[in-house]
VMD Tcl script that draws the C-alpha trace (Angstrom):
set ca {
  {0.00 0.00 0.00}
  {2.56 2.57 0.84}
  {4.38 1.55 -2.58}
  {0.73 2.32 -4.30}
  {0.80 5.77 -2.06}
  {4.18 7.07 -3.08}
  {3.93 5.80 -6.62}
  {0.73 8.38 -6.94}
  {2.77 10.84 -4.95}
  {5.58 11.40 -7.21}
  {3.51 11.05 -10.53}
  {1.24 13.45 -9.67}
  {2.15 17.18 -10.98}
  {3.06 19.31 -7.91}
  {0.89 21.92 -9.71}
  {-1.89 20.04 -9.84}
  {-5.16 21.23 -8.40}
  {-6.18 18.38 -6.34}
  {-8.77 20.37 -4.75}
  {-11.07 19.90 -7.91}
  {-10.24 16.17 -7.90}
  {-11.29 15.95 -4.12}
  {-14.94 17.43 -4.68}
  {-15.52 15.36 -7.47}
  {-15.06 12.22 -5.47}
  {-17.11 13.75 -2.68}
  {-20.13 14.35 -5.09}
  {-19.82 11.46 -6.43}
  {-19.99 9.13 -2.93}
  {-22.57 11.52 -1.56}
  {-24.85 10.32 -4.54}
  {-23.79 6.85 -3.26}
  {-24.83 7.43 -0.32}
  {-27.72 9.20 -0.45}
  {-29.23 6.18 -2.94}
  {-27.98 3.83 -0.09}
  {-29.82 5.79 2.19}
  {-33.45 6.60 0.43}
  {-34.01 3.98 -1.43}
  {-35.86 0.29 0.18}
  {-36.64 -2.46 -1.85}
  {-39.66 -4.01 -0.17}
  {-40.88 -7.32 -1.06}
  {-44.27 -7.96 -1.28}
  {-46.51 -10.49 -2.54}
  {-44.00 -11.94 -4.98}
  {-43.02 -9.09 -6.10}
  {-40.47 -5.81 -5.41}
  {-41.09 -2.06 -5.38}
  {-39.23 0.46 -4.49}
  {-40.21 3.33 -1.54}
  {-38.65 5.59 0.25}
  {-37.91 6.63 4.57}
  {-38.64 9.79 3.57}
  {-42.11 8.85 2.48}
  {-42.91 7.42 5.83}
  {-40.62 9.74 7.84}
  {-40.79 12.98 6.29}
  {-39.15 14.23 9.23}
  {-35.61 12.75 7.73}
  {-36.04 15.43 4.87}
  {-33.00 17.17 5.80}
  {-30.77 13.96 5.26}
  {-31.33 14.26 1.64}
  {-29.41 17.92 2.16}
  {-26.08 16.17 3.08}
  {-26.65 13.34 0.21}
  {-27.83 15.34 -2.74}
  {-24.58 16.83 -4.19}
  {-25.31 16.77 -8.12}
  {-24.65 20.68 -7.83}
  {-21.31 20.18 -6.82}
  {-20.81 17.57 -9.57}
  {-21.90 20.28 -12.29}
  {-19.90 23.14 -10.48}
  {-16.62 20.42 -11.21}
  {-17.90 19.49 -14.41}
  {-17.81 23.24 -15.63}
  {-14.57 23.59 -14.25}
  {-12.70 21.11 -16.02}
  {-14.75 21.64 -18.85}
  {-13.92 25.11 -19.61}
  {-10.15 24.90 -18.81}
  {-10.26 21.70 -20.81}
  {-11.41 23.29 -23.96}
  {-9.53 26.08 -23.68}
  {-6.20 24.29 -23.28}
  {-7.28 22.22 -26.46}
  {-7.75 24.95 -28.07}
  {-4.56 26.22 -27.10}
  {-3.01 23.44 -28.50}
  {-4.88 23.49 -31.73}
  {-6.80 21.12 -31.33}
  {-10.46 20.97 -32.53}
  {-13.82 20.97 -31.07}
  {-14.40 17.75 -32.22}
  {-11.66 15.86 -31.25}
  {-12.26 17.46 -27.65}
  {-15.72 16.25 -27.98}
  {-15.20 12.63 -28.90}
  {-12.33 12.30 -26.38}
  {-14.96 13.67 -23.46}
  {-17.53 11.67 -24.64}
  {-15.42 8.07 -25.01}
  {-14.63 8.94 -21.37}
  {-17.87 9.21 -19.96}
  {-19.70 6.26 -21.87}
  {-17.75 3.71 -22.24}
  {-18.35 2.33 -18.96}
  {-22.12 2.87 -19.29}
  {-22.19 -0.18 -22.46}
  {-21.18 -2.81 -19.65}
  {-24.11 -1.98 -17.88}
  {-26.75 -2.23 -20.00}
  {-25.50 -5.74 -21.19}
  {-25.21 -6.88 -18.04}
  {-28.27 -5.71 -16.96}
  {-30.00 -6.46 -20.51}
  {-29.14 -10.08 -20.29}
  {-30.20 -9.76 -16.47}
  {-33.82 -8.98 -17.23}
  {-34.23 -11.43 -19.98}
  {-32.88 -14.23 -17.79}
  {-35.41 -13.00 -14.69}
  {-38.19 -13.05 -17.02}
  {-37.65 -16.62 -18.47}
  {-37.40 -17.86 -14.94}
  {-40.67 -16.59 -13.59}
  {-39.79 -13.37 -12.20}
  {-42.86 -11.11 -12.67}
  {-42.54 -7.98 -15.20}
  {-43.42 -5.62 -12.63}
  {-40.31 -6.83 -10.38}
  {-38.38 -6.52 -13.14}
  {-39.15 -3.25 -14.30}
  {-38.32 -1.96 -10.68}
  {-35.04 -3.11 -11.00}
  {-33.94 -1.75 -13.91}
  {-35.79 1.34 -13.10}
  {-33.16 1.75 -10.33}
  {-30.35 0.99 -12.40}
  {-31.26 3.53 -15.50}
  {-32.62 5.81 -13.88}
  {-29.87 7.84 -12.38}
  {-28.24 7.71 -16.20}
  {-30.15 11.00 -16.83}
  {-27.82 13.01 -15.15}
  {-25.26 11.44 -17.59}
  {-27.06 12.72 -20.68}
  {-27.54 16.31 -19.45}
  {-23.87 16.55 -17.88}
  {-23.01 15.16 -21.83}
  {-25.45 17.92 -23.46}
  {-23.70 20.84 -20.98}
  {-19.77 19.50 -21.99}
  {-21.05 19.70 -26.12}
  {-22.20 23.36 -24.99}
  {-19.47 24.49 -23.17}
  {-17.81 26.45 -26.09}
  {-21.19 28.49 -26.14}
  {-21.81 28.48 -22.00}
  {-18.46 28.56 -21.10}
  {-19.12 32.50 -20.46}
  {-22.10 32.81 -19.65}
  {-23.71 34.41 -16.45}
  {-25.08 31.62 -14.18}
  {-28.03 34.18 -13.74}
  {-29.29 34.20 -17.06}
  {-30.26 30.27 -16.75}
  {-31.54 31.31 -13.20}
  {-33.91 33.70 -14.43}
  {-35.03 30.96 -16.85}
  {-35.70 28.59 -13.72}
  {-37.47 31.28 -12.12}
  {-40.06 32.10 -14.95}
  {-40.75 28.23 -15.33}
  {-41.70 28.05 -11.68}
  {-43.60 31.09 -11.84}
  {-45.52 29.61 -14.95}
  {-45.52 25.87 -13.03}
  {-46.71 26.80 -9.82}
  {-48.31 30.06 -9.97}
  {-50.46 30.05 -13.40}
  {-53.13 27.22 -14.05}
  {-51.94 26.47 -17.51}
  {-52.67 22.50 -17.50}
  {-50.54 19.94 -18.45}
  {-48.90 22.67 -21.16}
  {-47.46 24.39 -17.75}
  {-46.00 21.02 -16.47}
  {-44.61 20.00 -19.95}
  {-42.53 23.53 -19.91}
  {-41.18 22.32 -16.32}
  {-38.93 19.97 -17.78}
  {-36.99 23.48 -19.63}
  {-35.58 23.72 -16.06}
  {-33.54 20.38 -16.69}
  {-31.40 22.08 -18.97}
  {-31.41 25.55 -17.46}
  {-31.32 24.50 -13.96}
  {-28.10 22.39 -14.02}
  {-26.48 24.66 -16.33}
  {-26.35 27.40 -12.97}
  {-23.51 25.47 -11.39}
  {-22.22 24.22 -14.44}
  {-22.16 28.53 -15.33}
  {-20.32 28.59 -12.07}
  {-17.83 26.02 -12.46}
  {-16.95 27.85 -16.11}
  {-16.88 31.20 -13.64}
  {-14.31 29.58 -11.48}
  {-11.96 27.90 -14.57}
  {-11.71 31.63 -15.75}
  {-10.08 32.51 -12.44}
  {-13.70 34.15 -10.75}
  {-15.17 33.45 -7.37}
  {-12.23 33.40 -5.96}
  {-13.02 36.00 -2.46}
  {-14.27 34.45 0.72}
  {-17.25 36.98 -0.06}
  {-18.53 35.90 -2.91}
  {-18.22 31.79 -1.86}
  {-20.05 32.67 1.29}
  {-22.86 35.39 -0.83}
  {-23.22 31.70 -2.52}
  {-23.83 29.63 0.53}
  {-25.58 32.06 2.45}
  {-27.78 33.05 0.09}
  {-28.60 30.15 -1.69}
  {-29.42 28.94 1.93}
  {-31.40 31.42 2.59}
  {-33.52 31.15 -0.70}
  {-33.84 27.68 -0.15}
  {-35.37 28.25 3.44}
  {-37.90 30.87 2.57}
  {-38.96 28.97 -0.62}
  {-39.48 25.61 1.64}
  {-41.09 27.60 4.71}
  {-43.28 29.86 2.62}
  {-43.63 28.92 -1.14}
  {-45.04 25.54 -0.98}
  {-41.55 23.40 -2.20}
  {-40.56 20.12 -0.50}
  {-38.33 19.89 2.30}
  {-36.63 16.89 0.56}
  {-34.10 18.03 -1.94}
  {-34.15 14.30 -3.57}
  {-37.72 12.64 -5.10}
  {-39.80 10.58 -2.80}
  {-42.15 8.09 -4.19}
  {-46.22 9.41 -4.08}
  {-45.05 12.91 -3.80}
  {-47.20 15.62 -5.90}
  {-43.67 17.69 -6.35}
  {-40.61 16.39 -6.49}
  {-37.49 19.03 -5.96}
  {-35.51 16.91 -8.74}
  {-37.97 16.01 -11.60}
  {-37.75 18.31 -12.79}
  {-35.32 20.70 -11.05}
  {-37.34 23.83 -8.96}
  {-35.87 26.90 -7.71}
  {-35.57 25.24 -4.49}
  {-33.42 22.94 -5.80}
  {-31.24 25.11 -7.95}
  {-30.95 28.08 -5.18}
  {-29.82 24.47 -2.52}
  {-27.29 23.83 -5.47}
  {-25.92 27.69 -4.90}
  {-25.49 27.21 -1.09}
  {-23.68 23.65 -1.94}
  {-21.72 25.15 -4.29}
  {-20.56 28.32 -1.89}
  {-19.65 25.57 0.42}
  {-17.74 23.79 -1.80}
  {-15.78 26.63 -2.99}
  {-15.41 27.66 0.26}
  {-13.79 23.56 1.26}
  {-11.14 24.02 -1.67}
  {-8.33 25.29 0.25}
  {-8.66 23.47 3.56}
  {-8.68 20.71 0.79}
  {-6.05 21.65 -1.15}
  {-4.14 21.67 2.35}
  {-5.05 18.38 3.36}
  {-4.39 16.78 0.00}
  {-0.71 17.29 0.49}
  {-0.38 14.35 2.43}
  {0.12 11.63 0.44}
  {-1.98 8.48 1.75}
  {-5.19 11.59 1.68}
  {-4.30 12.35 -1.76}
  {-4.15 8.72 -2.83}
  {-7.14 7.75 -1.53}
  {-8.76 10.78 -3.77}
  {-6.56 9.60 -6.84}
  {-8.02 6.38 -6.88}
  {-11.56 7.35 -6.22}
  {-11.31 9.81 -9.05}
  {-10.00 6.68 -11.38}
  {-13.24 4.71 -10.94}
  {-15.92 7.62 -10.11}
  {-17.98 6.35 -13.33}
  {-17.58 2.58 -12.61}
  {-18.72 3.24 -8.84}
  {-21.86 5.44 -9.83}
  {-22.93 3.00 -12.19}
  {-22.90 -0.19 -10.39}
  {-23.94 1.29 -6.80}
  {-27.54 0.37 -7.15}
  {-26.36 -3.34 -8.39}
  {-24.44 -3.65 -5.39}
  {-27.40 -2.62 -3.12}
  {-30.06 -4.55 -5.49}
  {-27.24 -7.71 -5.00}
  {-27.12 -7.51 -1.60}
  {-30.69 -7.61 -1.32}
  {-31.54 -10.38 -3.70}
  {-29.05 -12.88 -1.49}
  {-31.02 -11.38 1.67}
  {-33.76 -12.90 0.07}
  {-32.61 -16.46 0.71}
  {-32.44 -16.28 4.49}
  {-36.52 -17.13 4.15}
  {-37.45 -14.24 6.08}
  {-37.62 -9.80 5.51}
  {-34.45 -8.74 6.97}
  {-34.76 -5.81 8.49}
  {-33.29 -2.33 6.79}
  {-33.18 -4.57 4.15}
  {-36.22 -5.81 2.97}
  {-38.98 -4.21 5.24}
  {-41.18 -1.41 4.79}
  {-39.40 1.65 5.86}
  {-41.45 3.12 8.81}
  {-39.31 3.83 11.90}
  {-36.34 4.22 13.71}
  {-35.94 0.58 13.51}
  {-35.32 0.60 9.40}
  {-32.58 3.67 9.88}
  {-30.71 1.82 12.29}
  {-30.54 -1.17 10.12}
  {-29.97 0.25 6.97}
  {-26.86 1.91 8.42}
  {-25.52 -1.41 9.60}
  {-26.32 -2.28 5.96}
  {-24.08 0.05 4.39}
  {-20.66 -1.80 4.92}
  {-22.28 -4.30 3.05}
  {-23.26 -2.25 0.45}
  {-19.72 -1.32 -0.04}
  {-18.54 -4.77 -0.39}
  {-20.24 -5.58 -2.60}
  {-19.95 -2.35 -4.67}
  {-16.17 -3.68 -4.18}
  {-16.82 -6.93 -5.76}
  {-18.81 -5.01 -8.76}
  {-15.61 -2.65 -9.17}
  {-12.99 -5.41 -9.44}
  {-14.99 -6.78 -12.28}
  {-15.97 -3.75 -14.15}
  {-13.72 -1.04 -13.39}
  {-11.81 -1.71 -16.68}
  {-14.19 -0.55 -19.02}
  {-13.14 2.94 -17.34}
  {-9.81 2.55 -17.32}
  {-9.40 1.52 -20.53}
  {-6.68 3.07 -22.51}
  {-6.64 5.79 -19.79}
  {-2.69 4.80 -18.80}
  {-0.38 7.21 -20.92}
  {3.04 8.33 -21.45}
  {3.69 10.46 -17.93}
  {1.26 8.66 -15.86}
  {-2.00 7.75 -14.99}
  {-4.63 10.68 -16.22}
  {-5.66 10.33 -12.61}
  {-2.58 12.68 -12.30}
  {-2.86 14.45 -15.03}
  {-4.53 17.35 -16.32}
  {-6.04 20.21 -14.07}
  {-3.49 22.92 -12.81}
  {-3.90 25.11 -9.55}
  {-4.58 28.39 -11.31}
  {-2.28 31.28 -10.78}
  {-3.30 34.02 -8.14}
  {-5.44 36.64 -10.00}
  {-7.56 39.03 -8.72}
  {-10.99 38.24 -8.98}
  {-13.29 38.37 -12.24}
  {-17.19 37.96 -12.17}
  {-18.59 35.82 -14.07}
}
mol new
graphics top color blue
foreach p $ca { graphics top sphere $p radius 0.5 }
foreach p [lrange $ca 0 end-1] q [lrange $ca 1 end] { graphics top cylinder $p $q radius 0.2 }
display resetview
């Protein structure tokens, strides 16, 4: 292990910005986790569906404010993808190319699961398994992919976003929720909602581009961002009508997330604040080497671990099944105290088996990723040069 530590150590540019790498790998596991966390598989009646502790315990709302970090996973994914086109650019290279190497890098691992998980539900339905068990399951394994195919559609745009104000698609958000909530325009006014899916995760991805250019860079305007955003978030939950939970639950009339609200996009500004605000204690702590290993490595796999969590979780419970009996946190209906405690003592196992689905599958990502120089886990990224601040 120590070999493993220094070997990352000393290939790893000392002017890299590890900081950037660090929140990444945080959004990423807090996704993880926050899946882990709100999502039961209950079996009933021969059959599986999916609910939620937050529909029977709606006073665990603010657990899905810890566990919801997709803001912080735009805010990198502007980052990197403004510097990265503009040091392509720099180099000559074209649009294009960019493109296509951006894209290879964030699919290829997604082709493994869908034949896995193709030949999965073919196989369950030839041995008896009922459709609507079936359906669940790979409802829980596609369904977090959208977030792939908007992050995809913001990284084409980024040559025409990469300067753009992050209040002009806040404005946009803010119109559709005026129209969505405060006109009675039918299913017209519910059908323009799903603008804010676009224009709602292009505010942090406006930021992140903000940031690459060398902006939000004073303690003032990270904590404008997490204050304020806070703020917005609290009045529009205590006094507009918007969920507490910042992540769907199952039965609800409005979810936070499909499609985004303000709520959820002013809760992205506060997360991001915060995370701006985490990137030099970060950048501190990330000098040690085992710390910045650990980060390295994380970083290597982030697509292979997003897209098998739910398998490992959906694995774990599926052997459960054999013991004859619900286990509890695992199988049973989500109601109490009882079901939190359990599912926490759950979540080890979880992780072992996500382990077992990453030694099998974490290839696919790391395909041709080895170079001359190093890994492209320690490549890439720079910490920018002090500059004074410019606004986005």
């Amino acid at each position: 292990m120590r070999d493993l530590v220094r070997r990352i150590a000393s290939a790893t540019p000392r002017d890299r910005d590890r900081a950037v790498d660090a929140l990444r790998a945080l959004a990423i596991l807090g996704v993880v986790l926050g899946h882990w966390l709100v999502t039961a598989l209950v079996a009933d009646s021969g059959t599986v569906r999916v609910t939620s502790p937050l529909q029977h315990l709606p006073r665990l709302a603010p657990v899905s404010w810890g566990f919801q970090t997709l803001a912080v996973f735009f805010l990198v994914g502007g980052h990197l993808g403004a510097r990265g086109y503009a040091t392509a650019r720099a180099r000559g290279e074209t649009y294009g190319r960019w493109l296509r190497a951006r894209m290879t890098r964030l699919f290829r691992p997604v082709g493994a699961v869908f034949t896995v998980w193709a030949t999965t539900g073919g196989l369950l339905l030839a041995s008896g398994v009922g459709l609507e068990t079936v359906h669940t399951l790979l409802t829980l394994v596609l369904s977090p992919l959208w977030f792939l195919l908007v992050f995809a559609a913001l990284t084409a745009a980024t040559p025409l976003v990469a300067r753009l104000s992050p209040l002009w698609p806040l404005a946009v958000v803010l119109h559709v929720d005026l129209v969505r909530f405060g006109l009675d325009g039918g299913a017209w006014s519910d059908r323009i909602g799903w603008v804010n899916v676009a224009a709602g995760w292009l505010v942090p991805y406006c930021l992140g581009a903000a940031w690459a250019r060398g902006g939000l860079r004073s303690p003032a305007t990270r904590w404008s961002l997490l204050l304020g955003g806070g703020t917005a978030t609290a009045v529009l939950v205590l006094t507009a009508g918007y969920p507490a939970s910042m992540v769907g639950v199952p039965g609800a009339e409005i979810s936070n997330l499909s499609p985004p609200t303000l709520a959820a996009v002013t809760f992205g500004l506060a997360q991001c604040g915060a995370a701006l605000l985490l990137v030099d204690p970060l950048r501190r702590l990330l000098r040690r080497p085992a710390a910045w290993a650990t980060v390295a490595l994380v970083n290597l796999s982030a697509m292979t671990v997003f897209l098998w969590h739910q398998t490992a979780m959906m694995a774990v419970t599926a052997i459960g099944l054999t013991a004859g009996r619900p286990l509890p946190g695992l199988h049973t209906v989500p109601d109490g105290a009882g079901w939190v405690l359990a599912r926490l003592a759950w979540l080890p196992v979880f992780a072992v088996a996500l382990l077992v689905c990453w030694t099998a599958f974490r290839t696919y990502e790391q395909k041709r990723r080895v170079s001359r120089g190093g890994s492209r886990v320690v490549r890439g990224h720079r910490v920018p040069r002090p500059t004074a601040e410019r606004r986005p």
